[in-house]
C-alpha positions as CSV (number, residue, x, y, z in Angstrom):
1,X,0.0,0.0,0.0
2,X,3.0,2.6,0.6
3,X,3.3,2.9,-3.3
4,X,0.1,4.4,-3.0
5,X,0.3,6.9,0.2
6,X,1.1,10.6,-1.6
7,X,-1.9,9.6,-4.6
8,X,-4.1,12.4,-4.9
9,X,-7.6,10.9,-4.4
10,X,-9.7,13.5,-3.9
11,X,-9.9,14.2,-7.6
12,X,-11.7,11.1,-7.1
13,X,-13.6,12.1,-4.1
14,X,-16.2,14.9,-5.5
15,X,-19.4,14.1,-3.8
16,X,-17.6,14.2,0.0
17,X,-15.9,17.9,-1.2
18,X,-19.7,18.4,-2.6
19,X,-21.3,18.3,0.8
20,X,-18.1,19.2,3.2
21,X,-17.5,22.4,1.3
22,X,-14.2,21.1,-0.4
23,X,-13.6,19.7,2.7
24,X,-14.4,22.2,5.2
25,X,-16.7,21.0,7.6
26,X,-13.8,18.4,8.8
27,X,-12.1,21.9,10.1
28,X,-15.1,23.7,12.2
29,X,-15.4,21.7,14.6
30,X,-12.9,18.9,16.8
31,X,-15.5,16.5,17.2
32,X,-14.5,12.8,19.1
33,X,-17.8,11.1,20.4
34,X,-17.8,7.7,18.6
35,X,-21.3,7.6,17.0
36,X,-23.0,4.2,17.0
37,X,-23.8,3.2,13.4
38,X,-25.8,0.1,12.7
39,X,-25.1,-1.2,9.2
40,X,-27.2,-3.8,8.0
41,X,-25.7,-5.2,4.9
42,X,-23.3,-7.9,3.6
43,X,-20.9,-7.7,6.4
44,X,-17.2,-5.3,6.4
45,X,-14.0,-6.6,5.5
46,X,-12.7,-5.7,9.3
47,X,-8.8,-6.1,7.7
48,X,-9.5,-3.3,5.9
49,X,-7.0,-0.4,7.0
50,X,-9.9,2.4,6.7
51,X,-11.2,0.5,9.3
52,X,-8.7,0.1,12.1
53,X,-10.7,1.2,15.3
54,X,-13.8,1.7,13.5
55,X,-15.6,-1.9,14.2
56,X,-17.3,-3.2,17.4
57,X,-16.2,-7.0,17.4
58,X,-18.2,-7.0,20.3
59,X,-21.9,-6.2,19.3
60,X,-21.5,-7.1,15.5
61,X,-23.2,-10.1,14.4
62,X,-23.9,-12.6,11.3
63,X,-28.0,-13.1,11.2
64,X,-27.5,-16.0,8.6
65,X,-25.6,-18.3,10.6
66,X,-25.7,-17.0,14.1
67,X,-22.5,-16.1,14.7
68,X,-19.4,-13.3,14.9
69,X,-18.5,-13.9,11.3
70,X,-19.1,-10.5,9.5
71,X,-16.2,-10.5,6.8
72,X,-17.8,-9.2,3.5
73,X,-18.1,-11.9,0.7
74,X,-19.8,-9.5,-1.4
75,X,-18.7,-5.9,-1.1
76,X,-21.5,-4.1,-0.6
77,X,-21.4,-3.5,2.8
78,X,-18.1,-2.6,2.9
79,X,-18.5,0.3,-0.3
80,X,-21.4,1.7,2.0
81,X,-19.1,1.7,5.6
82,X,-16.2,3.6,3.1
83,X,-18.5,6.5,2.4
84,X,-19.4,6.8,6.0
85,X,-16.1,6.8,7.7
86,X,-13.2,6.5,5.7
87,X,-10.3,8.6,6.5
88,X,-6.8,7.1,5.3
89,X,-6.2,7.0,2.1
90,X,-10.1,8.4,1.1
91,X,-12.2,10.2,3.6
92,X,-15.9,9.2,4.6
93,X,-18.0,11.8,6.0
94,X,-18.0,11.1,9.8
95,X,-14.4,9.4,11.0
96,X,-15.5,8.8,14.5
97,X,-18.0,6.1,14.3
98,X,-18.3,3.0,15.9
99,X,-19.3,0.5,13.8
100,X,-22.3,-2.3,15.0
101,X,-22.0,-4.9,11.7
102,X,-25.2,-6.9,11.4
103,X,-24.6,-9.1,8.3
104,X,-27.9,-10.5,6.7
105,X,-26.5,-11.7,3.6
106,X,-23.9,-13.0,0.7
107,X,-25.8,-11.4,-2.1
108,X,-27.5,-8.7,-3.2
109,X,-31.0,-9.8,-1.4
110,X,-31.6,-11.0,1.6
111,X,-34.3,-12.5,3.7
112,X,-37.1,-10.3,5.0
113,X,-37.3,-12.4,8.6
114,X,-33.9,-11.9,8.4
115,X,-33.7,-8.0,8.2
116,X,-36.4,-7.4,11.1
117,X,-34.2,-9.5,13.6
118,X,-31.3,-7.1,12.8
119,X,-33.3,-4.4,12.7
120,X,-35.1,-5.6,16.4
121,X,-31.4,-6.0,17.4
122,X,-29.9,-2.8,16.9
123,X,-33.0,-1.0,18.4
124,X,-32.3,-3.2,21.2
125,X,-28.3,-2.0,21.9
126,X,-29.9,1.6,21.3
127,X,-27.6,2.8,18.5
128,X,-28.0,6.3,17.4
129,X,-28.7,5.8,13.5
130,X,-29.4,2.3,11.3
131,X,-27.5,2.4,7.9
132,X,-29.6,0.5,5.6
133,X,-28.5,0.9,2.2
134,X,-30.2,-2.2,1.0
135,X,-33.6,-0.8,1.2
136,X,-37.1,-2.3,1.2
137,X,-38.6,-4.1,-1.6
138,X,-41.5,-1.3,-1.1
139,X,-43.9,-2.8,-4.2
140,X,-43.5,-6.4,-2.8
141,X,-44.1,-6.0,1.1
142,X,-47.5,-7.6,2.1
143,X,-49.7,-5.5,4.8
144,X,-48.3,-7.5,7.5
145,X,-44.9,-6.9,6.3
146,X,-45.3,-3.1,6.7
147,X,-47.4,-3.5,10.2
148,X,-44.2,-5.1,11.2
149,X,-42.1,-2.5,9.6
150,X,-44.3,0.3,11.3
151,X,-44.0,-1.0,14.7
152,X,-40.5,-1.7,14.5
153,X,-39.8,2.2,13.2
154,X,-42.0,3.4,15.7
155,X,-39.8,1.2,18.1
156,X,-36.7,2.8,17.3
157,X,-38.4,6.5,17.2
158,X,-38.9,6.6,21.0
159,X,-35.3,5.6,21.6
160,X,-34.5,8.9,19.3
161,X,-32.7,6.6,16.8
162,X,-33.3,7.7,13.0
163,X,-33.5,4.7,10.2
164,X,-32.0,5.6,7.2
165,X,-32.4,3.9,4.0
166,X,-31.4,4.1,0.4
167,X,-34.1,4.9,-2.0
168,X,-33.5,2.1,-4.6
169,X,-32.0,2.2,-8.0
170,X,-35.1,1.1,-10.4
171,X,-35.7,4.6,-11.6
172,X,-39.5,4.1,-9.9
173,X,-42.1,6.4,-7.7
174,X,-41.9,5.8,-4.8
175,X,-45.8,6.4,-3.1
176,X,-46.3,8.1,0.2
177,X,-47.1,5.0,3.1
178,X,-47.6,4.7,6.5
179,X,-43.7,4.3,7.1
180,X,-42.9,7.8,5.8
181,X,-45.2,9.1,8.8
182,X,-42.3,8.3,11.0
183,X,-40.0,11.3,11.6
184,X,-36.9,8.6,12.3
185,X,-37.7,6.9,8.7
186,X,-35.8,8.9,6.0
187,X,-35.6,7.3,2.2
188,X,-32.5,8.6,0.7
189,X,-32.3,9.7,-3.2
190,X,-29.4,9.8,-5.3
191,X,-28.0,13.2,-7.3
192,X,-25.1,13.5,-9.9
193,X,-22.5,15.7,-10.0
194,X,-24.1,18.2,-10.8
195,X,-26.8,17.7,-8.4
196,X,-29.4,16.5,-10.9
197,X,-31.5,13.2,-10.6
198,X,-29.1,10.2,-11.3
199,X,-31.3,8.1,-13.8
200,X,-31.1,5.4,-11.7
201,X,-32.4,6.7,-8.3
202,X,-35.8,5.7,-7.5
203,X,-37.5,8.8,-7.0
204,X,-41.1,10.6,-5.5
205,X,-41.7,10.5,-2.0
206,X,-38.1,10.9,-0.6
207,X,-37.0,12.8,2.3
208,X,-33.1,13.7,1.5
209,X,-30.9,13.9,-1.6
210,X,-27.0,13.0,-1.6
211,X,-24.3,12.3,-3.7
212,X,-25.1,8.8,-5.4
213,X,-23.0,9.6,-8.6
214,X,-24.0,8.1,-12.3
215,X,-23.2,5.1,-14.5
216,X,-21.8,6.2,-17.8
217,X,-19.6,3.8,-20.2
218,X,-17.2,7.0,-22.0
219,X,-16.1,8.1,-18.4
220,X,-16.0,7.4,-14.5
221,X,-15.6,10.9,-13.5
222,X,-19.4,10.9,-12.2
223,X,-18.7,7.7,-9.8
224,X,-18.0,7.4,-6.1
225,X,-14.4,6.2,-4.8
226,X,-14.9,4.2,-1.3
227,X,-13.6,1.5,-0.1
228,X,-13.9,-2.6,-1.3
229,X,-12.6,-5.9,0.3
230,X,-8.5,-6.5,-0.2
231,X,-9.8,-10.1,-0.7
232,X,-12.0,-9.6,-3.6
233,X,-10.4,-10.0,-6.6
234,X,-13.6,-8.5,-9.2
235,X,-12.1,-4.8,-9.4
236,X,-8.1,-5.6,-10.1
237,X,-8.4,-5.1,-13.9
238,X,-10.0,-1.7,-14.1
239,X,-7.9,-0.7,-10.6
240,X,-4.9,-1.2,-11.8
241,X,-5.6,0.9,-15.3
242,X,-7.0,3.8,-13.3
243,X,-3.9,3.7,-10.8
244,X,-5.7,2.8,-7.3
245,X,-4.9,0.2,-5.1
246,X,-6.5,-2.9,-4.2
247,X,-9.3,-2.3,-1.5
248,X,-10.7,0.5,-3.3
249,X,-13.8,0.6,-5.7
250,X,-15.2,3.3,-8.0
251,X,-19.2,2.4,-8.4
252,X,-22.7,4.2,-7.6
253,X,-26.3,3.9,-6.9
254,X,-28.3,5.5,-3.3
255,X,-27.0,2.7,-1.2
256,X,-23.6,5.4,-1.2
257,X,-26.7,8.2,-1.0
258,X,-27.8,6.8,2.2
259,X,-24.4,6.2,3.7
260,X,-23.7,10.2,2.9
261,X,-26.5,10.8,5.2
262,X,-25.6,8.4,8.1
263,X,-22.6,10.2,8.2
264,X,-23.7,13.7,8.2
265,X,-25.9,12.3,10.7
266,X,-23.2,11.1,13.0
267,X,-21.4,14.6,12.6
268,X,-24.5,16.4,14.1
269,X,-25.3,13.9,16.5
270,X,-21.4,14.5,17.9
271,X,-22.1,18.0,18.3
272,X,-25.4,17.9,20.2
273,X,-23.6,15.1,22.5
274,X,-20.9,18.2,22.8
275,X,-23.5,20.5,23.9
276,X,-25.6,18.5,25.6
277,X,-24.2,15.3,27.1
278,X,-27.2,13.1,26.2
279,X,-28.6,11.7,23.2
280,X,-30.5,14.2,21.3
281,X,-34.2,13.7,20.3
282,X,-34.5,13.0,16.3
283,X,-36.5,16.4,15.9
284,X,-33.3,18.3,16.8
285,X,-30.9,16.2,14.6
286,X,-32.9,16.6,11.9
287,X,-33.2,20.3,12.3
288,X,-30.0,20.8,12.0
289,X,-29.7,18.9,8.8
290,X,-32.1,20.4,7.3
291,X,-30.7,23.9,8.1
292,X,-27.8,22.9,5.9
293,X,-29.9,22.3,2.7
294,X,-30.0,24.9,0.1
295,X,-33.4,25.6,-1.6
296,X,-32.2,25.6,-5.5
297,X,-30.7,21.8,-4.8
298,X,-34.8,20.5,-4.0
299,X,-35.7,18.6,-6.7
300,X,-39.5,18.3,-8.0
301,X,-38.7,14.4,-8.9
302,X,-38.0,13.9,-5.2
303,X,-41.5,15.3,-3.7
304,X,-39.1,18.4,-3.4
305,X,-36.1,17.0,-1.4
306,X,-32.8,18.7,-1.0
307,X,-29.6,17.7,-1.0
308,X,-27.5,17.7,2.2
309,X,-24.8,19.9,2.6
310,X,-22.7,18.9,6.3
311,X,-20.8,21.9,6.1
312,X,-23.8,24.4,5.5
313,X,-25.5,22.9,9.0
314,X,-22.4,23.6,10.8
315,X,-22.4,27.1,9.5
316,X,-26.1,27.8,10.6
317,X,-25.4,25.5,14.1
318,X,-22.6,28.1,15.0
319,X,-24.5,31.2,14.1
């Protein structure tokens, strides 16, 4: 990896200067309370040097098999834990979080029954904000697959901890339902560069926008860089034109949205706890968030969401 220390990756790195203001927000304020973060994915390559400090061995957990095994055999997980808290070779957006890895699958599905445990579990240790980037097959969930949904968000909201979950990538409304009632339930869309709609993101009833990037074949200038397993071999090829080293991944879609918004959350969250010395109610956190959100980046695809901007709610948290 040494070859690779004085590489300039933040030419790579545009959506976390998008919404730290060029990097800003990492300098207003000296933030160290270690954020709880529930991710429910694929599991984290825990070798992984971004990493070092970052993972609680002793609360994650592997839903499939019932045990302490959460290495990553698929990636995912591991791209969306990059964008939240990166900060050696690439940065995330919030470097102080504490990392609760509840693995639910291999692939890119996984078991509904599954998903509720992890989602029962988390509530249960009392984490301040669930990551999930694998989202909810919203046009497939039965009515009793939403009651339990429902009570499980309203669970979480009177323990103040906020769900967030990526928006999907079908390039499909989304309808209002009876989860979106809940102030802790936040779907997350994706924007572009330029802070359009990314033709993949899902879209309609939303509640955020943030940096999800774009597929296009004639250049990779509109993807995300975060992190991948070392183990995984499925990236060497194009890695190794493109000049980045093994563990590293340029890709898209709003489950790196979502994990842009976990860690914004985790930055406000660490300044209330600042303040205040207890765990702030979800009204306040999201207050602040939404102070930071400028009104020419709402979007009428989105129901009229805007996308987050970390270093803008700093600004207005300080004034």
């Amino acid at each position: 990896m040494k070859k690779f220390e004085n590489l300039n990756f933040n030419s790579f790195q545009w959506n976390i200067k998008k919404i730290t203001q060029d990097f800003k927000s990492y300098n207003v304020l000296d933030l160290h309370e270690k954020i709880n973060i529930a991710i429910i994915d694929s599991g984290i390559d825990y070798t992984h040097e971004e990493f070092k400090g970052k993972i609680d061995h002793k609360n994650s957990y592997n839903f499939i098999d019932n045990s302490k095994n959460i290495l990553d055999n698929n990636g995912h997980g591991t791209m969306v834990a990059g964008v939240i808290c990166a900060d050696k070779l690439i940065n995330g957006v919030y470097h102080q979080s504490n990392l609760i890895i509840c693995k639910i699958t291999d692939y890119s599905h996984y078991k509904f029954r599954l998903l509720l445990r992890a989602l029962k579990y988390a509530i249960d240790l009392n984490v301040h904000i669930i990551n999930l980037s694998m989202s909810f097959p919203m046009k497939k969930l039965s009515e009793e697959a939403l009651s339990a949904l429902e009570n499980i968000i309203a669970e979480a909201f009177k323990k103040n901890i906020i769900i967030v979950m990526a928006a999907g990538n079908k390039n499909y409304i989304l309808k209002r339902n009876k989860l979106n009632s809940y102030q802790n339930f936040l779907t997350i869309g994706s924007t572009d560069r330029l802070g359009n709609k990314s033709t993949f993101s899902n879209y309609g009833y939303v509640k955020y926008l943030a940096p999800g990037g774009e597929f296009k074949l004639e250049t990779l200038n509109e993807s995300i860089l975060t992190t991948y397993p070392t183990y995984l071999s499925d990236f060497d090829a194009l890695n190794s034109n493109l000049g980045l080293p093994k563990g590293y991944v340029l890709c898209y879609g709003t489950s790196l949205s979502a994990a842009h918004v976990t860690g914004a959350l985790g930055y406000i969250i660490s300044y209330i706890y600042s303040v205040t010395n207890t765990k702030p109610k979800v009204e306040n956190i999201l207050k602040y968030l939404d102070a930071g959100i400028r009104e020419e980046s709402k979007l009428e695809e989105f129901n009229y969401a805007g996308e987050i901007n970390i270093y803008n709610s700093l600004m207005k948290i300080l004034k």
